[in-house]
C-alpha positions as CSV (number, residue, x, y, z in Angstrom):
1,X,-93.5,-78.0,39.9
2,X,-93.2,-80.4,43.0
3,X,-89.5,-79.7,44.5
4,X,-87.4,-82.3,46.6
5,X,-88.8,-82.1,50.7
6,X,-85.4,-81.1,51.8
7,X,-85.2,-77.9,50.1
8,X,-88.2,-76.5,52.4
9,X,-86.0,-76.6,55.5
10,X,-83.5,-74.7,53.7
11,X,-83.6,-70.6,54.0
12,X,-82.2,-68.1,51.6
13,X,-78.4,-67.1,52.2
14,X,-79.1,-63.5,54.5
15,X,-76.0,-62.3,53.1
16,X,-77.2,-62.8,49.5
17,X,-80.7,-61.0,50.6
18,X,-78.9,-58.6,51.9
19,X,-76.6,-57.7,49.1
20,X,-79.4,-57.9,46.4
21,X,-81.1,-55.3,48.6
22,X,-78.3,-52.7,48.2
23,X,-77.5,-53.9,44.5
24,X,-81.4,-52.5,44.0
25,X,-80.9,-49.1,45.6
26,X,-77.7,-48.4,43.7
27,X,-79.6,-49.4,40.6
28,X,-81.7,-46.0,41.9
29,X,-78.6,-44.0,41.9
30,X,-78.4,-44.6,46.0
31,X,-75.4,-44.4,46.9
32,X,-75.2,-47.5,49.6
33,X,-71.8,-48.4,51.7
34,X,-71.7,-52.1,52.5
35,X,-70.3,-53.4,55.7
36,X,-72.1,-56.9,55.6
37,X,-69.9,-58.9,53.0
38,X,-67.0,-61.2,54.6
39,X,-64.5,-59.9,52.0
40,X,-61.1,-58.9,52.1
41,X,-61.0,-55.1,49.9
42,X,-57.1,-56.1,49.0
43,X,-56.6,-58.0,45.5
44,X,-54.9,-61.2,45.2
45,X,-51.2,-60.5,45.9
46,X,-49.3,-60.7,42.4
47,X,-46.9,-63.6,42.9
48,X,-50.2,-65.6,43.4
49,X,-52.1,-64.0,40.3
50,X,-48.3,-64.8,37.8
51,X,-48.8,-68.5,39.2
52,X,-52.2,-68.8,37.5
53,X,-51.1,-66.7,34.6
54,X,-48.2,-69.2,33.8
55,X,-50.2,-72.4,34.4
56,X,-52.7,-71.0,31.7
57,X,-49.6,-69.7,29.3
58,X,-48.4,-73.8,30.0
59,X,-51.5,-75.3,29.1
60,X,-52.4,-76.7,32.6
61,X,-56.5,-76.9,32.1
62,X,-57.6,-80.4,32.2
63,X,-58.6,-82.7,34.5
64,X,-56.5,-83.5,37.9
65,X,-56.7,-85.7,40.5
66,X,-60.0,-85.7,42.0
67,X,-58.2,-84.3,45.3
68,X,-55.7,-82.1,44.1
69,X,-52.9,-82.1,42.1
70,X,-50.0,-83.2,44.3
71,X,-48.4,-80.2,44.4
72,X,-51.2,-78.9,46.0
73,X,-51.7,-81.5,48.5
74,X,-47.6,-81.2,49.3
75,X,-47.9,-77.6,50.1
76,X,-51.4,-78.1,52.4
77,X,-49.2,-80.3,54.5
78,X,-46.6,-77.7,54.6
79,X,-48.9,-75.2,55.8
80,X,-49.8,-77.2,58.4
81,X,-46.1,-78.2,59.4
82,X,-45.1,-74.4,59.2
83,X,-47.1,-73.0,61.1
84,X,-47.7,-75.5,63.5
85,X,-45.3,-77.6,63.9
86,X,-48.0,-81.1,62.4
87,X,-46.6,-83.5,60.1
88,X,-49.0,-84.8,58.1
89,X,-49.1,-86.7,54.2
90,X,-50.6,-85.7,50.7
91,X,-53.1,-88.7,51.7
92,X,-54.2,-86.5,54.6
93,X,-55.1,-83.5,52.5
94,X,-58.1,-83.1,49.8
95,X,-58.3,-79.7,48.1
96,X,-62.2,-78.5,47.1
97,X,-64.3,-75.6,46.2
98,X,-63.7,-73.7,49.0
99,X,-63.6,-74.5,52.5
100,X,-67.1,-74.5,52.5
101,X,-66.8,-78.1,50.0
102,X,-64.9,-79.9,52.7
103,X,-66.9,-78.7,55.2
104,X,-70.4,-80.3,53.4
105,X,-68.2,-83.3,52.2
106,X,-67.4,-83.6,56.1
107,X,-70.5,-83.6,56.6
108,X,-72.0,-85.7,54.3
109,X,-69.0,-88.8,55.6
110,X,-69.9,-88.7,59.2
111,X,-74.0,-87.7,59.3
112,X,-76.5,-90.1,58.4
113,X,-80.2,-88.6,59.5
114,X,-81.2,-88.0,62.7
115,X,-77.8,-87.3,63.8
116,X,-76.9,-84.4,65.7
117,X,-74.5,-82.0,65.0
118,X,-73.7,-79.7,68.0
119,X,-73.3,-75.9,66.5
120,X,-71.9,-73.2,69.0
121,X,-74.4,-69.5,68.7
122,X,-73.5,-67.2,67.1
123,X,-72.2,-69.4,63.9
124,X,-71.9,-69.1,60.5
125,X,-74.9,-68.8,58.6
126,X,-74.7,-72.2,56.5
127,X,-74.2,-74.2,59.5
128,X,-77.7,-75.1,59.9
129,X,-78.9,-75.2,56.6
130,X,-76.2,-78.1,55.7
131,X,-76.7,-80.4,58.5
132,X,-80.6,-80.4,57.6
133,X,-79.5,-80.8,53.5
134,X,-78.0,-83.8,54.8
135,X,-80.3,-84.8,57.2
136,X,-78.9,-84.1,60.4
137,X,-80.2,-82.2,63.5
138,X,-78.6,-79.4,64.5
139,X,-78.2,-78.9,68.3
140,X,-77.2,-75.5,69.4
141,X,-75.0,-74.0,72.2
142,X,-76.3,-70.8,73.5
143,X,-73.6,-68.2,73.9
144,X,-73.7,-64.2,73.8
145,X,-71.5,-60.9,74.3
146,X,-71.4,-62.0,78.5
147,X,-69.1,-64.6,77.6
148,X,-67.1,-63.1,74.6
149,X,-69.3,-65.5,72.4
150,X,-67.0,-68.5,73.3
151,X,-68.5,-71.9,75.4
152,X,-67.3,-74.3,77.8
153,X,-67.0,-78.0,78.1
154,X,-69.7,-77.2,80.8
155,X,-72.2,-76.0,78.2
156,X,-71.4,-78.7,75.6
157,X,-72.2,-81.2,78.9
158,X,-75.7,-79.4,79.1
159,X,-76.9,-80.6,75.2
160,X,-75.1,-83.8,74.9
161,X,-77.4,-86.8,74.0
162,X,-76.7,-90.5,73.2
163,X,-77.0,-88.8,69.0
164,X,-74.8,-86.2,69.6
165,X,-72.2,-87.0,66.2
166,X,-70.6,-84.1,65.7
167,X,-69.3,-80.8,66.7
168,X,-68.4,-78.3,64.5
169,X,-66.1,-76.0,66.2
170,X,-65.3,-72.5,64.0
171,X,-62.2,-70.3,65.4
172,X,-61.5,-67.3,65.0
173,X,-65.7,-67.4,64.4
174,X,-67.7,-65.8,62.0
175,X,-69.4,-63.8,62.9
176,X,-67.9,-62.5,66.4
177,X,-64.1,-62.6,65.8
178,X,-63.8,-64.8,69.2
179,X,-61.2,-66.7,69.3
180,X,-59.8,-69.6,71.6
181,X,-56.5,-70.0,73.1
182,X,-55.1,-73.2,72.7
183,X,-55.6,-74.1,76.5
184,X,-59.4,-73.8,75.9
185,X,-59.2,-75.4,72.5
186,X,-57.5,-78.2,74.0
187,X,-60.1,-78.8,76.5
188,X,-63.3,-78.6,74.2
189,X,-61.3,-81.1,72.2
190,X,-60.6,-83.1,75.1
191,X,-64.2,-83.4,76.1
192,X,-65.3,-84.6,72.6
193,X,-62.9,-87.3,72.5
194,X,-63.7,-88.9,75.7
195,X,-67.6,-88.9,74.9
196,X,-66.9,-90.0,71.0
197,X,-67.7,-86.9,69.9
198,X,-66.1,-86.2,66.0
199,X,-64.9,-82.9,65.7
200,X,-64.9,-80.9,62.6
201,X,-62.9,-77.7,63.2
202,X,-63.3,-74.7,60.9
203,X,-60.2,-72.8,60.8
204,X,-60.9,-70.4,57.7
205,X,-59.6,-67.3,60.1
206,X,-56.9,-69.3,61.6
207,X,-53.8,-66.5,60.3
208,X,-56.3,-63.6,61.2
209,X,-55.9,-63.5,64.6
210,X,-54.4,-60.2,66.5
211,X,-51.4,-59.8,68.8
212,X,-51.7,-60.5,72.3
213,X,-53.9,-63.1,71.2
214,X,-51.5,-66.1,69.2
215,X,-53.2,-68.8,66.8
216,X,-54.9,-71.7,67.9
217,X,-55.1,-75.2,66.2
218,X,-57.3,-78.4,66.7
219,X,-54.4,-79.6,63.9
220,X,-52.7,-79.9,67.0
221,X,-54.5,-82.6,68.6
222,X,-55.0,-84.2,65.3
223,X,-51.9,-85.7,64.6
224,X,-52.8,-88.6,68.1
225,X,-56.4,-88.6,67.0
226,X,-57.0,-88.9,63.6
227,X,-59.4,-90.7,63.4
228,X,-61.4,-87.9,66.2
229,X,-60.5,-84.6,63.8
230,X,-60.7,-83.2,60.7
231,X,-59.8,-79.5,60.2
232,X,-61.0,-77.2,57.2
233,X,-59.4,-74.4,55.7
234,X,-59.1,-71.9,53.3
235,X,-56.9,-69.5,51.4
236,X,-60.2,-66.9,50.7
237,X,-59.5,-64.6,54.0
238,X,-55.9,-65.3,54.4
239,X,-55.2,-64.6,50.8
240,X,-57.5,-62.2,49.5
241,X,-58.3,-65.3,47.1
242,X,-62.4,-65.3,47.6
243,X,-63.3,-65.8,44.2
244,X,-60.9,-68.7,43.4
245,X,-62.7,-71.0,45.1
246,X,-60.4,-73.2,46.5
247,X,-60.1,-74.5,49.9
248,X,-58.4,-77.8,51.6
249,X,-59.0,-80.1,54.4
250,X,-57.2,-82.4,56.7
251,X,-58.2,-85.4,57.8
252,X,-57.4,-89.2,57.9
253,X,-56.6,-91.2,55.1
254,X,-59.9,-93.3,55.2
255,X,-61.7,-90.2,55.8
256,X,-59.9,-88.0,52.7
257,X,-60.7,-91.3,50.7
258,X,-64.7,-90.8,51.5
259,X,-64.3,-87.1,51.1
260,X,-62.5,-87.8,47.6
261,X,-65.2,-90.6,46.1
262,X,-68.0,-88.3,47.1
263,X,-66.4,-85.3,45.7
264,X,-65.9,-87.5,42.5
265,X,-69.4,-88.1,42.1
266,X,-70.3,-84.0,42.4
267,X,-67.5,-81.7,41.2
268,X,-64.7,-84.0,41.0
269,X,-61.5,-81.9,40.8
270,X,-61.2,-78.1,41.7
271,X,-60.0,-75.6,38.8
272,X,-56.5,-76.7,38.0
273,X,-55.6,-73.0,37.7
274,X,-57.1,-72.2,41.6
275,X,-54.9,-75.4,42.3
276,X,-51.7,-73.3,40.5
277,X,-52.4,-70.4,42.3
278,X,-52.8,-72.1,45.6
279,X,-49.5,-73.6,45.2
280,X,-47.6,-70.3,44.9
281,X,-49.8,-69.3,48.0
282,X,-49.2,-71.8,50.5
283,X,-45.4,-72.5,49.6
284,X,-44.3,-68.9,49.1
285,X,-43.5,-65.7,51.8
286,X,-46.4,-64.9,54.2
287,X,-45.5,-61.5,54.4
288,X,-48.4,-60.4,52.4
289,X,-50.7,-61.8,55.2
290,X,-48.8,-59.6,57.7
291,X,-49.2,-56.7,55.7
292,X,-53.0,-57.2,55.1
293,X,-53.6,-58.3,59.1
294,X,-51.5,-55.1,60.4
295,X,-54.5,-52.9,58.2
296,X,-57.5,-55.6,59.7
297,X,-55.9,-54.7,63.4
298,X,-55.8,-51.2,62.5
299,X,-59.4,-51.1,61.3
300,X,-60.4,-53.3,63.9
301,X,-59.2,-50.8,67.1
302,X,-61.0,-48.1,65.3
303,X,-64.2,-49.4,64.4
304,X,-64.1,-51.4,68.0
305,X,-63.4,-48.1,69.8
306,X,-66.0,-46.3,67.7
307,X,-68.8,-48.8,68.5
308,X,-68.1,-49.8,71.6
309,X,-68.7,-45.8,72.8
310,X,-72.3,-45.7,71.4
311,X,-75.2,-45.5,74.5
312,X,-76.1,-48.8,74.8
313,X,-74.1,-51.0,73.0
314,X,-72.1,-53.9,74.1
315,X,-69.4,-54.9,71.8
316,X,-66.5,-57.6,72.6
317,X,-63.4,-56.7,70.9
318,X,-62.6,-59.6,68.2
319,X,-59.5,-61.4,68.3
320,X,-59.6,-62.7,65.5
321,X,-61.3,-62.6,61.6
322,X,-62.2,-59.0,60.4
323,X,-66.0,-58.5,62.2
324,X,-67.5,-56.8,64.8
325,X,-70.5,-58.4,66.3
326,X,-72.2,-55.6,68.8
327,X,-74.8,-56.8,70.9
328,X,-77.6,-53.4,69.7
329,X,-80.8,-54.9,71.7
330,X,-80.7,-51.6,74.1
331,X,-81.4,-49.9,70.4
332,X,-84.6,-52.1,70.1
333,X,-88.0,-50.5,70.2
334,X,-91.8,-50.9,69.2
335,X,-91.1,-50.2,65.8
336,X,-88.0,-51.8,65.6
337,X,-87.9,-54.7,67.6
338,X,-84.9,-57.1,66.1
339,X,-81.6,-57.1,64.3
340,X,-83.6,-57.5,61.5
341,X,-85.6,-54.3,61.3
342,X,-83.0,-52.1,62.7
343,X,-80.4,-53.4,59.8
344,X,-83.6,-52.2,57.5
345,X,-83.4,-48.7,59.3
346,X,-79.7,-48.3,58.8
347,X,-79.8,-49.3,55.4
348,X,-82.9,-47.3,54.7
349,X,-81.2,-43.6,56.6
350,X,-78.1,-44.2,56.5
351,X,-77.3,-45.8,53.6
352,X,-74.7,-48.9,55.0
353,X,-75.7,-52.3,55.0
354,X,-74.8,-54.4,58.2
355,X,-76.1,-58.2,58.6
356,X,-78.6,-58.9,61.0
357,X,-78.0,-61.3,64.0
358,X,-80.7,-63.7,63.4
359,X,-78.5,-64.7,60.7
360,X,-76.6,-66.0,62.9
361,X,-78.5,-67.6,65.7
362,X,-78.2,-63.9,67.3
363,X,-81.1,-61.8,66.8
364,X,-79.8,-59.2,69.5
365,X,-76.5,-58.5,67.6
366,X,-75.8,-57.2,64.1
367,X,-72.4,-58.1,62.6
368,X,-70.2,-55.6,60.9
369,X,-67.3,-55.9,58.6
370,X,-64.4,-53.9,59.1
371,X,-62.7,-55.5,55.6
372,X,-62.9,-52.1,53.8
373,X,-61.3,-49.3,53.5
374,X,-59.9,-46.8,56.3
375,X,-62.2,-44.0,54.9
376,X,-65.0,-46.1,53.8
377,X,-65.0,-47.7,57.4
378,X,-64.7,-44.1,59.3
379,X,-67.7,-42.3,57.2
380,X,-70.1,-45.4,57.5
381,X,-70.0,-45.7,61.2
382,X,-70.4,-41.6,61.3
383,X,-73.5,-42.1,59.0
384,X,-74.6,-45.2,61.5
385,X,-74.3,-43.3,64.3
386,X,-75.9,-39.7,63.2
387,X,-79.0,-42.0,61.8
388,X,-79.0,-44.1,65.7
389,X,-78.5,-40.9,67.8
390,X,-78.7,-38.0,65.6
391,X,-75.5,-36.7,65.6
């Protein structure tokens, strides 16, 4: 069977490969602690679960809008007005599967091919492969542990070209947990608007960020340059709402109009019960998201404290998200030369999964997750460490 060109410059998700790899050796009997999944290990907080409950006991499953009910579009705007201050309209807002669905409907509005999309290193692993589904060219800013994995207007300056489109900007970042202030979002911002430079911020992490650091917006330059921004987001991390699939975006009315005619032509509207539940998320107490981010910060000293002792490891402490990303090359050897191989070791001897760097752009880091338990994170770094050192 012939298959469509594109689909050869497309790799297999690493986290996927990953995860099917320790779903085989528990089918052994292997007994395998996973620290590579970007998943929250608390469940949906219940005033979010009765909201879906009593849209199903009222008969709310068919069609809606094709982006979002208006409900749902009311209380995105909220969000963005209590937390930040932005005024914004239900025209402004389109709800989709996931942040991830306005981030490929973003990208399918403002790319035609043989654009170029500039993507900071490390970033998120389907970066890549969706600007080359849609035909664009992805450009890539070189950063690394030295400089806390965050770049400069500077650096940006050194890979701009007369096709540079877009910039897809992702703070707090998967995988590193850097974070920008505002001051250095602000600039980065600044520099893209004076060289017509759309920006598509990713702010998935956005209420996962840890005291002294304070959340930073692009939402807050959007409201003078609409037409410059869009920002995507997500209540998966913030929530504990992974599997509902259901994410939003903000952007300008024309753009939300593209972003709603080509999402009317693929999935059209998002579950109407994810749409309930996001509701009762976004419009109710954040308290649950304190309570969640106090355990992440807890998690995150420990494991960070942990790591960052090992012989040769150079690990900047996250301020945001719930990952570690240690730069390990010291560890590298004949044998085990990259990320890759020495994830295979640890997996292999010690029994815990990690993701390698290359995943992400990095192939001298591996990323951990701290999203698990207290006890689950404490005995799989002990196991880590006895397999790198041997004690």
């Amino acid at each position: 069977m012939k298959f469509a060109k594109r689909l050869s410059q497309v790799k297999p998700s690493a986290t996927l490969a990953v995860n099917a790899k320790t779903l085989e050796l528990r089918k052994q009997g292997i007994a395998v602690t996973s620290l590579a999944v970007g998943e929250p290990d608390f469940n949906t907080p219940a005033h979010i679960e009765l909201a879906a409950k009593a849209a199903i006991d009222e008969h709310f499953t068919r069609y809606t809008d094709v982006a979002g009910i208006a409900e749902a579009r009311s209380a995105a705007c909220d969000y963005f007005r209590r937390i930040y201050g932005v005024e914004s309209k239900p025209e402004n807002i389109i709800i989709s599967n996931g942040g991830k669905q306005v981030l490929y409907n973003l990208m399918l509005c403002l790319l035609d091919p043989e654009d170029e999309i500039i993507i900071p290193v490390p970033y998120w692993t389907s970066y890549p492969d969706m600007s080359l589904l849609v035909g664009a060219i992805p450009v890539y800013v070189p950063s690394d542990s030295t400089k806390e994995f965050k770049i400069t207007t500077d650096d940006l300056e050194k890979i701009r070209t007369d096709k540079s489109k877009v910039l897809l900007l992702n703070s707090p970042s998967n995988p590193s947990g850097a974070a920008y202030t505002q001051a250095e979002l602000n600039a980065i911002l600044t520099w893209a608007i004076e060289h017509d430079i759309f920006v598509i911020a990713d702010e998935v992490y956005d209420q996962l960020v840890y005291e002294p650091a304070k959340p930073a917006s692009a939402s807050l330059m959007w409201e003078k340059h609409k037409d410059k921004i869009a920002i995507l987001n997500s209540v998966s991390k913030t929530f504990a709402m992974t599997g509902w699939r259901v994410g939003f975006g903000l952007a300008s009315p024309e753009l939300t109009k593209e972003m709603t005619k080509l999402q009317g032509q693929t999935t059209s509207n998002v579950s109407s019960i994810a749409q309930k539940a996001l509701v009762s998320a976004l419009s109710s107490s954040y308290d649950c998201i304190k309570i969640m981010k106090e355990s992440f910060k807890k998690r995150r000293d420990y494991a960070h404290a942990e790591v960052s002792s090992w012989e040769g490891i150079v690990c900047p402490k996250p301020e945001g998200a719930f990952y570690l990303f240690p730069d390990v090359r010291a560890l590298f050897t004949k044998e085990m030369p990259d990320a890759s191989s020495l994830c295979t070791y640890l997996l292999e001897e010690a029994k815990v999964a990690l993701m390698p760097g290359e995943a992400f752009g990095d192939p001298n880091c591996v990323r951990i997750s701290y999203a698990v338990s207290d006890e689950t994170l404490k005995n799989a770094l002990a196991a880590i460490k006895k397999a790198l050192y041997n004690k």
